[in-house]
Each structure stands twice: as C-alpha cells, then as structure tokens.
C-alpha positions as CSV (number, residue, x, y, z in Angstrom):
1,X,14.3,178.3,-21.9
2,X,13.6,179.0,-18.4
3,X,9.8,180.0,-18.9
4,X,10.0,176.5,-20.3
5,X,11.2,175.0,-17.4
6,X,8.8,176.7,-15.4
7,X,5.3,176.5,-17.3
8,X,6.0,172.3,-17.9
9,X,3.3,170.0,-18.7
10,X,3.3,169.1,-15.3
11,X,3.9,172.3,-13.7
12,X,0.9,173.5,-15.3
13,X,-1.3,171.0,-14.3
14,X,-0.1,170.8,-10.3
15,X,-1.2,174.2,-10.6
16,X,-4.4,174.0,-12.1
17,X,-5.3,171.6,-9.3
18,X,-4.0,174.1,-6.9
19,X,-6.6,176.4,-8.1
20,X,-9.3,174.1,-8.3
21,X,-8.7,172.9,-4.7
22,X,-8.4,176.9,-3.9
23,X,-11.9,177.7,-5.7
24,X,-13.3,174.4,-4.6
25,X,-12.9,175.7,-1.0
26,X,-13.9,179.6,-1.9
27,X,-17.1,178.9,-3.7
28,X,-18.1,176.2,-1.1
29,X,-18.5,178.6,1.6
30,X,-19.4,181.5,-0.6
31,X,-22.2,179.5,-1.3
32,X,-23.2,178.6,2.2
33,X,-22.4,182.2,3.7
34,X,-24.7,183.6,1.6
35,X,-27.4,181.4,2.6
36,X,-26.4,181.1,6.7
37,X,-25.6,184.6,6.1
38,X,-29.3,185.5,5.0
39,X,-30.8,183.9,7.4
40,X,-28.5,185.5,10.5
41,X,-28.7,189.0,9.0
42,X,-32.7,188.6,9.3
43,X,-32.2,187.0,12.7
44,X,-29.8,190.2,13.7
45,X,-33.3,192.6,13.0
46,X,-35.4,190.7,15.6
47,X,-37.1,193.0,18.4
48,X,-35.5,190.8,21.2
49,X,-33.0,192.4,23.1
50,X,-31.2,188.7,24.6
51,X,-31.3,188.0,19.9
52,X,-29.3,190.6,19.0
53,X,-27.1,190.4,22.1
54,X,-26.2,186.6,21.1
55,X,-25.9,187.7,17.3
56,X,-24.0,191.3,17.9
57,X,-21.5,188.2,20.6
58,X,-20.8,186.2,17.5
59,X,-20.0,188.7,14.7
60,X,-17.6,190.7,17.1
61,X,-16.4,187.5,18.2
62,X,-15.7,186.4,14.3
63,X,-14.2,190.0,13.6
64,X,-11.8,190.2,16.9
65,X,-10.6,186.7,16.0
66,X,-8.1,186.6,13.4
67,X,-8.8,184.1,10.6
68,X,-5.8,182.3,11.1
69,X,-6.0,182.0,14.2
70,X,-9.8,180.2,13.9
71,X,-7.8,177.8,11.6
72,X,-5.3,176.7,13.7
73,X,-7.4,176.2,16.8
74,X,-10.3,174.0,14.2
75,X,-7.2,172.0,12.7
76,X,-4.8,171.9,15.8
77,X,-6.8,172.4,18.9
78,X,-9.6,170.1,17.9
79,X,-7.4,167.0,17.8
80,X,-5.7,167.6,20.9
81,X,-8.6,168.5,23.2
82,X,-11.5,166.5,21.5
83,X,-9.5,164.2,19.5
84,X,-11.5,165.3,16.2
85,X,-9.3,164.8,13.4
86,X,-10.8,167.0,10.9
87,X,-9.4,167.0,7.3
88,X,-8.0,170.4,6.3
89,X,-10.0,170.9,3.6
90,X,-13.2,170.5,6.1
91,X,-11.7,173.1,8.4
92,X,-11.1,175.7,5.7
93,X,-14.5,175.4,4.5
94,X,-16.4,175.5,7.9
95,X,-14.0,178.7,9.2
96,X,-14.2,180.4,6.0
97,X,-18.2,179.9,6.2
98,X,-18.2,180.7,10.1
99,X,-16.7,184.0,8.9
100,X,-18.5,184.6,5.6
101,X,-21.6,183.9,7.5
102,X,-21.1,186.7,10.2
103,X,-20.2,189.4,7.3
104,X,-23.0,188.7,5.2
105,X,-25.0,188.8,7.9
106,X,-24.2,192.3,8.7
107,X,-24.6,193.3,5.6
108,X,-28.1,192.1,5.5
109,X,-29.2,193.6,8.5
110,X,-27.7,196.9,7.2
111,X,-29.2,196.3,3.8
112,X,-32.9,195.7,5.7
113,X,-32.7,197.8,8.4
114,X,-32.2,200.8,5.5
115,X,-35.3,200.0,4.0
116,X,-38.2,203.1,5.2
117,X,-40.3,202.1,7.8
118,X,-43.6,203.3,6.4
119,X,-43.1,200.9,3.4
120,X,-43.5,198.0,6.2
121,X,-46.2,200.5,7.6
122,X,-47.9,200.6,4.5
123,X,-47.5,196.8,3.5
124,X,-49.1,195.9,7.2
125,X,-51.7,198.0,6.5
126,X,-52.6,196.4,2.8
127,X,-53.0,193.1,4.7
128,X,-49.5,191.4,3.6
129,X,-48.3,189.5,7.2
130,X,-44.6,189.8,8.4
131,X,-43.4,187.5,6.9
132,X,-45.3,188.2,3.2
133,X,-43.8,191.8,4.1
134,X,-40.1,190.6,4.2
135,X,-40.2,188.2,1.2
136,X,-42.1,190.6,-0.9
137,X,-41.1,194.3,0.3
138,X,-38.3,194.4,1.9
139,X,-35.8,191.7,0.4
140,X,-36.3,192.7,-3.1
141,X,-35.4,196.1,-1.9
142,X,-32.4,195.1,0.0
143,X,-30.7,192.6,-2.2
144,X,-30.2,195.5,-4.8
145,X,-28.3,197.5,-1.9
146,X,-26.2,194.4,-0.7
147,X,-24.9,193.2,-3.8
148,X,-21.9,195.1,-3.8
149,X,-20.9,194.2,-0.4
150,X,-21.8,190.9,-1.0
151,X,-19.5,190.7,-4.3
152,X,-16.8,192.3,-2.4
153,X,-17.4,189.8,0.7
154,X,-17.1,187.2,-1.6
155,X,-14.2,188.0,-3.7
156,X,-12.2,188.7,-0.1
157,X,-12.9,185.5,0.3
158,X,-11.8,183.6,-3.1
159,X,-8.4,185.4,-1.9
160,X,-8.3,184.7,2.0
161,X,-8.1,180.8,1.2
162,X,-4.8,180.9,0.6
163,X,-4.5,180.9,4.2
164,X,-5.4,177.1,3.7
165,X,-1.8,176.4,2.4
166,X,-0.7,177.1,6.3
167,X,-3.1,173.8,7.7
168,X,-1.5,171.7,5.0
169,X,-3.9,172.1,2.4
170,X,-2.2,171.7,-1.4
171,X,-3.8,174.7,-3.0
172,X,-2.7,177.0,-5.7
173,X,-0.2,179.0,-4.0
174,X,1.5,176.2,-1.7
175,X,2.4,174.5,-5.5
176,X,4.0,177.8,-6.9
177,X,6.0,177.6,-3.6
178,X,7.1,173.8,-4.4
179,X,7.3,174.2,-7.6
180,X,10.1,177.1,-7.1
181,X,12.1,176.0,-4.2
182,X,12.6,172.7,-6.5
183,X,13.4,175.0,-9.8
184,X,15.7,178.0,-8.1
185,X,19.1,176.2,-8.9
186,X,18.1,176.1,-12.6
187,X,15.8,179.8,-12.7
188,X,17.3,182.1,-9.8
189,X,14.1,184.2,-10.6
190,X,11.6,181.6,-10.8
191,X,9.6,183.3,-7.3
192,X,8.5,186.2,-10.1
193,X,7.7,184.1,-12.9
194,X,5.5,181.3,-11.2
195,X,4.0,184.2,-8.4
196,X,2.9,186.6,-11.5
197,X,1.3,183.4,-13.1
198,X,-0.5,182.7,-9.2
199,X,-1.3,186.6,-9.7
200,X,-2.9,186.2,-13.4
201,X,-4.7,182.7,-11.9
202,X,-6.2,184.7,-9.3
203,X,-7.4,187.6,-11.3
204,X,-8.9,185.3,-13.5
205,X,-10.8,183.1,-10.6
206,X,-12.1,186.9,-9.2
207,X,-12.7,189.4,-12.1
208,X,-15.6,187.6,-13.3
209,X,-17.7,188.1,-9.7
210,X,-16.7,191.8,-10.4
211,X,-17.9,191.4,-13.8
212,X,-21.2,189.9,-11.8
213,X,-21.8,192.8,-9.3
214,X,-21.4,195.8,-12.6
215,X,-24.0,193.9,-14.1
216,X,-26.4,193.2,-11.4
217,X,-26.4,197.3,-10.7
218,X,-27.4,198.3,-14.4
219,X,-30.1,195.8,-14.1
220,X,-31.5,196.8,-11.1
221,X,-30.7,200.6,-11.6
C-alpha cells in the first residue's frame, strides 16, 4: 500500500521529468566540455610561457573554487551586481561546462604531453606539418589514454548536477524531496523508498557511460 502511494502515476512522472531536466543539464555540458575541453588541453601544450600561465590561472582557479559556490555567485551575484537575470537552468549548464572544460582540459594535455617525442620527431621529419602531426599522430594516440578519465569526468558530472536543486532548479532529486515531505504523514519511511528509487534512476542515467568507456578500451586495446 505504501509503495503504492509512493510510486503513483503522478509521482512517477514528476520524477521522470526530474531526471530529464537532470540529464538534460549533464549531457549539455558533457557535450560542450569535451569539445572546449579539447581545444584548452591543446592550448595548455603551447611553448609560450605567458599561455600556460593564463591556462595553469584558470584550471587552479576552477579547482580552488568550490562548485557551489560558482553557482551561487552566476545565479545570485550576477543579478545583484550586473543585473543579469540568468535562468537557473542557464547557470547550471555554463558552470558545470566552465568546470568540465578545465578538467578535460588537463586531461588532454596529460594525454598529449605522454605521447614520445621522437614520434613528433619522426612525423616532422616525414613532411607532416604541426598541425597534420596533432590531428594524425598524436590525437589518435591520446584519445585512447583519456577515455577513461574522460568517462569518469563525465560521469562525476551526470552526478554533480544535483547541485542544481540548490539555485532552484526542479530536477530529479529536489522532486523526491517534495514528493516525501508531502507523503511522510501517510509513509513515515517514504525518505528510503523514493531516495533508493533516485539511487536506481541514477545508476541507470550513469552505468551505460561505464558500459561506454569498457568498450572503447577492448577496441582500442
């Protein structure tokens, strides 16, 4: 009777719409930080010093600064000093890309700057140019060493945007809370029931990108 009560028709559906706001906001910026993220990890390998000084600024800046934080001074801050009234859903996706950006980033660098130098030797001296060298040489090498990272990047942040719920954003886990402070006079235990379904809903949203990063490594073994 209570799982009933619980797992309604409507229930259900206020939580399926959770989680589609909640994985439209994760695979937004997953899909941006892996392209800004690409491009700054490249940017991070340039020879000039002033270039990695300004790159090394912002991914220190983006690990010092707690997430949260970034999110209330976007949401908050914004308005009061600039009067920008972004919408929370904006904010999530441009912090949570700021971020992804900067990790990806340093996991591309890494994933380059691994690479042996006499295979860029070796491709100079066959006639490829730079840039031939780095779309030909040196990224199919390092995408096979920065998948994993990358898959873990990304699933970390599938499960960081539940910080959204705290700028007002009506994802998957600000329903469950609704939808048991409304149902605790009728299921005392309702928090385990609708947070072990949240659980189960965010397994399911994630496993597959695990599934993704097993398979990528056979093929490329």
């Amino acid at each position: 009777m209570e799982f009933e009560y619980l797992f309604q028709h409507d229930h259900l559906i206020r939580l399926f719409s959770g989680l589609w706001m909640t994985a439209k906001i994760a695979f937004i910026s997953v899909f941006f930080s892996a392209i800004f993220g690409l491009i700054f990890g490249v940017i991070m390998t340039s020879k000039y010093k002033w270039v990695k000084i300004l790159s090394q600024f912002y991914l220190e800046s983006i690990r010092i600064i707690p997430i949260l934080v970034m999110l209330f001074v976007f949401y908050f801050g914004f308005a009061t000093w600039f009067n920008w009234q972004l919408s929370a859903e904006l904010v999530c996706i441009v912090v949570f890309t700021l971020w992804g950006t900067a990790e990806m980033g340093d996991l591309v660098r890494a994933a380059i700057s691994s690479i042996d130098r006499h295979q860029q030797d070796s491709a100079y001296a066959l006639g490829l140019s730079p840039k031939q060298t780095l779309i030909y040489v040196i990224f199919p090498q390092s995408l096979k060493r920065v998948t994993p990272g990358a898959i873990n990047l990304f699933t970390r942040m599938v499960k960081t945007s539940s910080l959204a719920m705290l700028i007002g954003v009506v994802e998957v886990i600000k329903v469950g809370q609704q939808i048991i402070e409304n149902s605790l006079l009728t299921v005392p235990d309702a928090s385990l029931w609708i947070y072990g379904f949240i659980f189960l809903l965010y397994f399911l949203l994630c496993y597959p990108l695990s599934l993704l990063s097993t398979y990528l490594e056979k093929i490329w073994e």
